[in-house]
C-alpha positions as CSV (number, residue, x, y, z in Angstrom):
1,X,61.5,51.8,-31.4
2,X,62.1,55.8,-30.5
3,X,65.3,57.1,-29.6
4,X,66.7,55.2,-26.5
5,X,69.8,56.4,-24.6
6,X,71.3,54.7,-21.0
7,X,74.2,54.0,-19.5
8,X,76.3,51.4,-18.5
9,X,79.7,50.4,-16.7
10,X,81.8,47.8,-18.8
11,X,84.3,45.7,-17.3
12,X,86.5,42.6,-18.2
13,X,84.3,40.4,-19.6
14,X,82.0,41.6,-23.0
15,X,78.6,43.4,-22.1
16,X,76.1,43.9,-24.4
17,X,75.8,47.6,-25.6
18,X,71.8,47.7,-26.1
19,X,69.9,44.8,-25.3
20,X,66.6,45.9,-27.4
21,X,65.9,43.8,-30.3
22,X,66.9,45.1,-33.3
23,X,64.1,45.3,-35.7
24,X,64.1,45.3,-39.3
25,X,66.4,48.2,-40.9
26,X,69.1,48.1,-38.4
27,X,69.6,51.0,-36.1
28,X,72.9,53.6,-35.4
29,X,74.3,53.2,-32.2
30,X,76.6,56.3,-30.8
31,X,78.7,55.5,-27.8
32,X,80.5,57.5,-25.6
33,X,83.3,56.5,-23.6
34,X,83.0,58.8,-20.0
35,X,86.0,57.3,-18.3
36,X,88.8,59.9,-18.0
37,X,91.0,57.1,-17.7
38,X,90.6,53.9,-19.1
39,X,89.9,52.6,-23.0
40,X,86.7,50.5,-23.7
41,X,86.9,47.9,-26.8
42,X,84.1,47.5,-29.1
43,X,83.2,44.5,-31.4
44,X,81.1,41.6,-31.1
45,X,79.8,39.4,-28.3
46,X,83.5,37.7,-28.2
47,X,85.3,41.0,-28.1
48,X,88.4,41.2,-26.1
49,X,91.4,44.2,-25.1
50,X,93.1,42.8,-27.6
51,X,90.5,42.6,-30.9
52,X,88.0,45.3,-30.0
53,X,87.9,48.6,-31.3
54,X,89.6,50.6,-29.1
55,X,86.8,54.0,-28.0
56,X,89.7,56.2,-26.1
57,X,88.7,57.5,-23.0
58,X,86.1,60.5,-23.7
59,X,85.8,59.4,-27.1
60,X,82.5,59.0,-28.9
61,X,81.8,56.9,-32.1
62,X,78.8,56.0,-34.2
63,X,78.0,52.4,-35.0
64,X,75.6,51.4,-37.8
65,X,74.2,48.3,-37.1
66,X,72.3,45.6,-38.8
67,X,69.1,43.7,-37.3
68,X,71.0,40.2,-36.8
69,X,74.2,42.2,-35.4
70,X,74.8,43.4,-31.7
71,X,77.2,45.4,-30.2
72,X,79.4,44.5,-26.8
73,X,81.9,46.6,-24.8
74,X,84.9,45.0,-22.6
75,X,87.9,47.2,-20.7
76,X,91.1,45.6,-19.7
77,X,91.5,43.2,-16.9
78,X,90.6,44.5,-13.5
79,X,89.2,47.8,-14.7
80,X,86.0,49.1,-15.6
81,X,84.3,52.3,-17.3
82,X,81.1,53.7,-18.1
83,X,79.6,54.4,-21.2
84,X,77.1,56.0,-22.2
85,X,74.8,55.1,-25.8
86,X,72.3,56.6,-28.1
87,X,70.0,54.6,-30.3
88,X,68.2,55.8,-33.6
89,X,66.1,54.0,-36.0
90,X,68.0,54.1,-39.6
């Protein structure tokens, strides 16, 4: 897989980050948070407001994930954001 980058709007219930499979090696995932208002939590495909990593609003971060891992996004209730994500080979 090349670099792949896209955009998406999470909202109260976990989305799925990238939906590519992950080959073997595991890839870096950088996501960037592009509400001016609202927090998006980041963990795995059970994440919630309340066990997520909280990405602030405008924040970026770089996840380092493995093949048999995937990354999901939720907000809190009733809202929604869009972020935005870059994918490299590691």
């Amino acid at each position: 897989m090349a670099i792949t980058s896209g955009r998406l709007v999470v909202v109260d219930t976990p989305a799925l980050i990238i939906s590519e499979p992950l080959e073997k090696g595991g890839y870096t995932i950088i996501v960037q948070n592009l509400s001016n208002a609202k927090s998006v939590y980041l963990n795995g495909e059970n994440v919630t407001a309340q066990t997520g990593f909280e990405l602030k609003k405008g924040a970026i971060v770089t996840v380092p994930v493995s093949p048999d891992e995937a990354l999901y996004g939720v907000t809190d209730e009733g809202f929604s954001a869009e972020v935005c994500y870059l994918v490299t080979k590691r």
